[in-house]
C-alpha positions, 0 to 999 in steps of 0.5 A: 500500500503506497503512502498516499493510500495510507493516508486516503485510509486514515482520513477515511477512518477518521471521518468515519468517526466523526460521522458516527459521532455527529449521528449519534448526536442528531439522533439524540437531539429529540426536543422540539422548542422555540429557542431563546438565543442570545448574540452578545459581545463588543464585537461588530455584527450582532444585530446582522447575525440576528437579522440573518437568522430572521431572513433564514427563517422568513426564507422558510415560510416562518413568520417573524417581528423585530423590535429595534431599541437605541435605533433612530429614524435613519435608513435600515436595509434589514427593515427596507428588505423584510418588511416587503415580506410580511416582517413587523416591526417596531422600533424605538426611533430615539438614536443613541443616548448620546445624541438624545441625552434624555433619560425621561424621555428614553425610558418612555420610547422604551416603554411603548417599544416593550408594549409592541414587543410584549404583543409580539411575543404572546402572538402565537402566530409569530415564529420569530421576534428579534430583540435587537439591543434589547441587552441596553434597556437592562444596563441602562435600567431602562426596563425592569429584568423580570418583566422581560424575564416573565415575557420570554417564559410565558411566550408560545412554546414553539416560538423562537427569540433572538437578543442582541446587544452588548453585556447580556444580562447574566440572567437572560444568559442562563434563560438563552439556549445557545449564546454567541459571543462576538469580540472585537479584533478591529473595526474599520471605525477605529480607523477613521473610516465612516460607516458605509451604507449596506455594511453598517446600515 
């Protein structure tokens, strides 16, 4: 046997495993549920990994609402594409806190937005909701955890949801089934680059 069939054969060998491993795996996965899961971090492309998982589930016929907190009134590809197929949305429309400096104010658009995005996840026709941000309604005491706690078990049982933002609150972590950390190794704004229409937004 010549050295190339060697290791033809040990790869083979190894990828045997390895299919036998992730069959058992599959096989064993039996529950069937809506799934919480949280995408968090300091890195970019947290809300565009949630508004990927909406665009998958909109692509298989799944229902879904996004509810968009720290957002302003500019422009938003995500929101100009999947409302064209039947995404609701609501969103906070005040902009960063920074540009509103506002607390009082902030607090109430976070309120109204929590009454829609309360709505959407008691609506047993809406597979998926989007929380985009939400993680900053909490680290800025904004809205109270375990309203939002309450909300996330009381939603329908096949429903799935998917917060985004930075610093999860160690509580909505342990309620999440899978949680996604982004980190940071550069970013093109540090760089004195503006962000670019159809990357950041």
């Amino acid at each position: 046997m010549t050295t190339d069939n060697v290791k033809q054969q040990r790869h083979q060998e190894r990828q045997q495993r390895l299919k036998a491993q992730v069959d058992s795996a599959i096989a064993a996965a039996s529950d069937d549920k809506g799934l919480l899961l949280v995408i968090t971090g300091n890195g970019k492309g947290k809300s565009t990994s949630g508004f990927g998982t909406v665009a998958r589930a909109v692509g298989h016929g799944l229902s879904a609402a996004v509810v968009q907190f720290i957002k302003g009134n500019w422009d938003c590809g995500e929101r100009n594409l999947l409302a064209q197929h039947g995404v609701q949305f609501a969103v906070m429309a005040t902009g960063f806190t920074w540009d509103t400096q506002d607390k009082a104010a902030d607090m109430a658009a976070a309120e109204q937005t929590w009454l829609q995005a309360e709505q959407f996840l008691v609506d047993p026709n809406i597979d998926m909701v989007l929380l985009d941000e939400l993680t900053y309604m909490l680290s800025y005491h904004y809205l109270p955890l375990e309203r939002i706690e309450q909300a996330l078990l009381n939603r329908p049982a096949t429903q799935h949801v998917v917060i985004t933002g930075r610093a999860c609150h160690r509580r909505i972590i342990e309620l999440a089934d899978t949680v996604s950390e982004v980190q940071n190794v550069k970013h093109a704004f540090d760089h004195g680059i503006k962000a670019q229409r159809g990357v950041d937004w």
